[in-house]
N, C-alpha and C positions, 0 to 999 in steps of 0.2 A: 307234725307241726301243730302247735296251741293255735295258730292264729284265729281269731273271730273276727268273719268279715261280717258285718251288722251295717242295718240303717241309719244315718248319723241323725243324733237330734242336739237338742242346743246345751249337753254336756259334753262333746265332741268338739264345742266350738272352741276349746282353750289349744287344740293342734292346727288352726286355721296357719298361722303365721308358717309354721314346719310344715306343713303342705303347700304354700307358694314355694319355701326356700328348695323343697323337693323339687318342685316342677322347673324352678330357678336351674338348678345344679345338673341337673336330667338332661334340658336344651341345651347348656352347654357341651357337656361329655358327649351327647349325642351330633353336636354341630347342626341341628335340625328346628323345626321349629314349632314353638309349645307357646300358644296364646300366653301371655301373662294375666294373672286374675290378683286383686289383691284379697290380704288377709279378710276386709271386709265381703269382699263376695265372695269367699270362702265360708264365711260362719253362716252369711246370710243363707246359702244353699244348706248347710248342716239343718241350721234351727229352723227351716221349714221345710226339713224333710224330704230333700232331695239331694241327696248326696249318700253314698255308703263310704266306709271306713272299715281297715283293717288293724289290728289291734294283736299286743301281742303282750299279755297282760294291760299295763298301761302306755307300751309305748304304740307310737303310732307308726305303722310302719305298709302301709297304703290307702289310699285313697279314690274316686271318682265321683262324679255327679250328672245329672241333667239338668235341660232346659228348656223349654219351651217358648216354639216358635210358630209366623204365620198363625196368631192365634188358635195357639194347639194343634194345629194339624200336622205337626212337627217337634219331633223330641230328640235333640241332642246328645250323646253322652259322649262324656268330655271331660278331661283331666285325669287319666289314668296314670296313677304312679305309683311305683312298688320300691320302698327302700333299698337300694343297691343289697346288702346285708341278705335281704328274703328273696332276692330274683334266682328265677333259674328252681325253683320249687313249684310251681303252678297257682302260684298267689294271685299272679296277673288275671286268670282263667278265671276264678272264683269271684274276683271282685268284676271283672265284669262280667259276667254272670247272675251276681247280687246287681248292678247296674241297669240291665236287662231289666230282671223281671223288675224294678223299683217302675223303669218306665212302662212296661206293661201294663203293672196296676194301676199305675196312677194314670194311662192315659191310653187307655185301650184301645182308642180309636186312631190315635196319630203314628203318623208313619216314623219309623226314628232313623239319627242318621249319624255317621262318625264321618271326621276327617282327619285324616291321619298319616304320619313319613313312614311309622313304624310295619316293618314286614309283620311281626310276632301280633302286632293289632289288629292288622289283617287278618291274618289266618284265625285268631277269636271269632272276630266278627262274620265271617264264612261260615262259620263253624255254629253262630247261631242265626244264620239266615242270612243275612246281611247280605248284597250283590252289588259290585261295583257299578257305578252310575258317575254322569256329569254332574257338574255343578247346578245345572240349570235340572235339574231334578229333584233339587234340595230347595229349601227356603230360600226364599226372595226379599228374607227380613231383611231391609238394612241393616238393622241391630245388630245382627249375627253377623256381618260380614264384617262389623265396624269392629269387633270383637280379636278379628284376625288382625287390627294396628301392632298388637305387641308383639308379633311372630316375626322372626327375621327374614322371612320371605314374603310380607306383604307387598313389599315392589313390584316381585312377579305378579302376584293377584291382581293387585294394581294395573298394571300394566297389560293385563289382557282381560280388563272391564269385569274382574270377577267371574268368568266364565273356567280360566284356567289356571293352576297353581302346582307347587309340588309336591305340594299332599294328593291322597286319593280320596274321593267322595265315596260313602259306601251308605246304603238303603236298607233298610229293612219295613218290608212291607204288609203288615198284620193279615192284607185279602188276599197275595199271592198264594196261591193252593200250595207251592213246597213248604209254607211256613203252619197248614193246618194240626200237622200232629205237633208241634211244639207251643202253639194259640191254645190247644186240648190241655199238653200238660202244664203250661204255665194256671189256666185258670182253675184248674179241678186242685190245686193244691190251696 
């Protein structure tokens, strides 16, 4: 596989639009649910550098990004999608992965966090540290939770004051000692 998963910057922002409609088409086929983001908070993450993208000469054919939360002491990643077309290759793996380390470097000291229906995001996330946690372990942004309106299960959330939902909360925590040889390779490279 050619694909380049790379850092987006703001010549990556002309696939903003085809990365909501991904994540569009993804929640439905999945029946599950995917915050909605518009094209503009899509480019805005590209062209300041917090976003990766997969590429496959020019077309686009996945995506993710972080965020930052609790005044940095919390890092998001979020929006992972991989073109129907390229799944099932380990495209998924690779961009977040490129995901990862984007948040590492740029925020060494914050804890990061996914949430997520998907099994296959799971077991990524395991797989670079990440440990399933409560809600109440994650950010206490408003922001962030107000973020989870466009998801079709926000009534649940809702409904049990944000403490609980049918997504899983997952942690990764830069001082837990099972994450020191992967804190080694991430920053010696």
């Amino acid at each position: 596989m050619d694909v380049e998963v790379v850092y987006a910057t703001e010549e990556h922002c002309k696939y903003a639009e085809q990365v909501c409609q991904m994540i569009y088409e993804s929640a439905l086929k999945r029946g599950t649910g995917i915050a909605k983001r518009s094209p503009e908070y899509i480019s805005n993450k590209m062209s300041s550098g917090k976003a990766v993208v997969a590429l496959d000469g020019e077309r686009l054919v996945g995506f993710s990004y972080v965020e930052t939360w609790g005044h940095g002491r919390f890092v998001a990643t979020s929006g992972l999608i991989v073109d129907p077309d390229y799944r099932g290759q380990g495209l998924a793996r690779r961009i977040k992965e490129k995901t990862f380390e984007l948040a590492r470097r740029r925020y060494p000291q914050a804890k990061i966090f996914s949430i997520t229906t998907s099994l296959p995001v799971m077991k990524l996330n395991t797989k670079l540290g990440y440990k399933p946690v409560t809600f109440s372990e994650l950010t206490d942004d408003e922001t962030f939770w107000k973020g989870c309106e466009g998801c079709c299960n926000y009534d649940v959330l809702q409904r049990n004051n944000l403490v609980r939902c049918i997504c899983t909360g997952m942690l990764y925590d830069p001082e837990d000692p099972d994450n020191a040889e992967r804190e080694k390779a991430i920053f010696e490279n």
